[in-house]
DOSE-53166 format. One line per 8 residues: number of its first residue (from 1); for each residue y negated, x, z of C-alpha. Coordinates in nm, 2 decimals. Layout:
NUM = Y:X:Z ~ ...
***
This chain:
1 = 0.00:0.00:0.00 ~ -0.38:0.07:-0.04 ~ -0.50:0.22:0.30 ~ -0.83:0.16:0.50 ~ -0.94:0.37:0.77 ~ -1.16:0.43:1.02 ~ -1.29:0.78:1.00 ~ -1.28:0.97:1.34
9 = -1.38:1.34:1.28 ~ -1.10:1.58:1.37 ~ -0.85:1.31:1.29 ~ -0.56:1.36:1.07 ~ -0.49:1.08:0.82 ~ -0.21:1.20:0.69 ~ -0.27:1.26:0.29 ~ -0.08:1.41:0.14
17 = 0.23:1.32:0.35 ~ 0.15:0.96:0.39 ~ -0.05:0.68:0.21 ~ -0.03:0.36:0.41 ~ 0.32:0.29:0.54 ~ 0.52:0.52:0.24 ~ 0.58:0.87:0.33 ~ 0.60:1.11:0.05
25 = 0.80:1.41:0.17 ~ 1.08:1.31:0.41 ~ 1.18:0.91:0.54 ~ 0.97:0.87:0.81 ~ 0.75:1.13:0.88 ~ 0.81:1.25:1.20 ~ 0.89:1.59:1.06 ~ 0.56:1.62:0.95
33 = 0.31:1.46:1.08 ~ 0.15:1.55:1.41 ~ 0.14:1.27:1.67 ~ -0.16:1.39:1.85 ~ -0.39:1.43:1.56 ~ -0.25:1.15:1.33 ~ -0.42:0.85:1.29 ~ -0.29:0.55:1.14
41 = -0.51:0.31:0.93 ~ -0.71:0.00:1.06 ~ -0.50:-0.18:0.77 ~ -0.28:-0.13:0.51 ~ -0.32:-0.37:0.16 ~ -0.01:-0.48:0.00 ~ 0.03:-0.32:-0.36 ~ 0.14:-0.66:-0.60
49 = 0.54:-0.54:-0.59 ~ 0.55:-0.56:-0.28 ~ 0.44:-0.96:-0.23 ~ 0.80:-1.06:-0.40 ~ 0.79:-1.41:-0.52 ~ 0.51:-1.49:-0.30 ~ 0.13:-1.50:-0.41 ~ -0.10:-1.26:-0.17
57 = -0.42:-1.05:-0.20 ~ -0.28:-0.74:-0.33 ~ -0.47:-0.42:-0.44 ~ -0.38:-0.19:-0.67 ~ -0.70:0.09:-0.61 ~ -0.90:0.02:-0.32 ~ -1.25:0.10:-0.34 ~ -1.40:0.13:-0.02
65 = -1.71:-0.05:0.07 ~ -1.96:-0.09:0.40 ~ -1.93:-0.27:0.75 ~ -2.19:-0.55:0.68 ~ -2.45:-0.54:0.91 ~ -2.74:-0.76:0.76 ~ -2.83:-1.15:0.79 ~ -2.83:-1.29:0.52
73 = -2.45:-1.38:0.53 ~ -2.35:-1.45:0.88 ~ -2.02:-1.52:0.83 ~ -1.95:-1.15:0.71 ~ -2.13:-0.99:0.98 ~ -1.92:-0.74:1.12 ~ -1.64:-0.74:0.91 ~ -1.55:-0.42:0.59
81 = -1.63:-0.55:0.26 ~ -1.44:-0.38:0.02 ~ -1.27:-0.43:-0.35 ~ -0.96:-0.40:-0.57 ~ -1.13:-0.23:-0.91 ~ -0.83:-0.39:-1.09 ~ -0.79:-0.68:-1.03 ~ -1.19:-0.75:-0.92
89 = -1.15:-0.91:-0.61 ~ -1.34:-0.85:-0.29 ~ -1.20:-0.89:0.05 ~ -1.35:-0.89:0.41 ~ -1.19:-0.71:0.63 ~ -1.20:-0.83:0.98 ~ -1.09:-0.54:1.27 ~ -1.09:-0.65:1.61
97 = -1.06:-0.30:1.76 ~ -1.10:-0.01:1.50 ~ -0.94:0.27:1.75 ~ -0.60:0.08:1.77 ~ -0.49:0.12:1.42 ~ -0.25:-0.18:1.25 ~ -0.34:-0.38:1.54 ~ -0.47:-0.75:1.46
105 = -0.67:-0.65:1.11 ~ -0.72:-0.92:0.88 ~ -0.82:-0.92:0.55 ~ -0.90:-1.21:0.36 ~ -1.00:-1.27:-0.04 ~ -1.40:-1.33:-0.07 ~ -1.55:-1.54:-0.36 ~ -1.90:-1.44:-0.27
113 = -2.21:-1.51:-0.45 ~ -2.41:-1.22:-0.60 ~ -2.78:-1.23:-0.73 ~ -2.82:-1.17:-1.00 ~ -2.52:-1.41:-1.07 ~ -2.22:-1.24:-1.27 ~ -2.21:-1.34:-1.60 ~ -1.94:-1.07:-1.73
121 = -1.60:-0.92:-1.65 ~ -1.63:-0.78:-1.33 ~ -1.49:-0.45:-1.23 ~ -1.62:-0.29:-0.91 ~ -1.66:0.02:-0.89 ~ -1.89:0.12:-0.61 ~ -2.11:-0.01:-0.28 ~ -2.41:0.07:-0.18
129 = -2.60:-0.03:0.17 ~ -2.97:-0.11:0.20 ~ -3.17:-0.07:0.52 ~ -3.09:-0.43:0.66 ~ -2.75:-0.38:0.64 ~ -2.72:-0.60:0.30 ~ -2.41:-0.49:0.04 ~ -2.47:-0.46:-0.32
137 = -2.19:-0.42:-0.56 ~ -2.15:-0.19:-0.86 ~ -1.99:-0.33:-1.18 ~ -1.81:-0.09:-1.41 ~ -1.79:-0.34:-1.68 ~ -2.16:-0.45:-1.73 ~ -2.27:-0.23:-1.59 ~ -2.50:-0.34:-1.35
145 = -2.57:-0.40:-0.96 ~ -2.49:-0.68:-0.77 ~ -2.65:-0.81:-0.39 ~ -2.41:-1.04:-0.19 ~ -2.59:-1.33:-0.11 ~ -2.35:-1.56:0.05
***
């Protein structure tokens, strides 16, 4: 799956040995990762194979984004906004305590509404913060820049 973390400097997230829950070397690990430095991620996004018959939010290529800290949408305040570049969804990430990894995260599939409004094939690419905390969207495709506005 597509990890997210939550950077704490001096922390070991494990690349190249792990990238989510899949180990690359050996099974599980434990031969290779330190326990005292390794941190897992806040959440882990399912890759589509792995969602069976089942439809979920997967990701193929995260791209991370900002913790929203502006106004002008309440209901995000708080939470990572962040975005699958394939498929073009975004998803809010809500993390009730970001130094207990895989504990409680939720993520859940946005249909936001951006100004200017999106007229084109969207493909996000990048994320940008202004100085109230507000989240504005690249689009690959267009390309142009987008502000979430509710």
């Amino acid at each position: 799956g597509e990890e997210i973390n939550y950077i704490i400097p001096g922390r070991d997230y494990g690349w190249n040995e792990i990238e989510g829950n899949t180990c690359f070397r050996t099974p599980n690990c434990s031969d290779t990762l330190d326990p005292n430095t390794y941190t897992a991620p806040v959440y882990v996004h399912p890759h589509p194979d792995k969602c069976g018959n089942e439809p979920c939010n997967s990701a193929n290529a995260v791209i991370g984004g900002y913790w929203y800290t502006g106004t002008a949408v309440p209901t995000l305040r708080n939470k990572y906004i962040y975005a699958d570049w394939v498929s073009g969804k975004l998803f809010s990430l809500s993390v009730p305590d970001r130094t207990k990894p895989l504990l409680g995260a939720t993520s859940t599939r946005m249909t936001p509404n951006f100004s200017p409004p999106i007229s084109t094939e969207f493909e996000p690419a990048s994320f940008a913060q202004d100085s109230q905390g507000e989240i504005y969207v690249m689009n690959w495709a267009s390309p142009q820049i987008f502000k979430i506005t509710e």
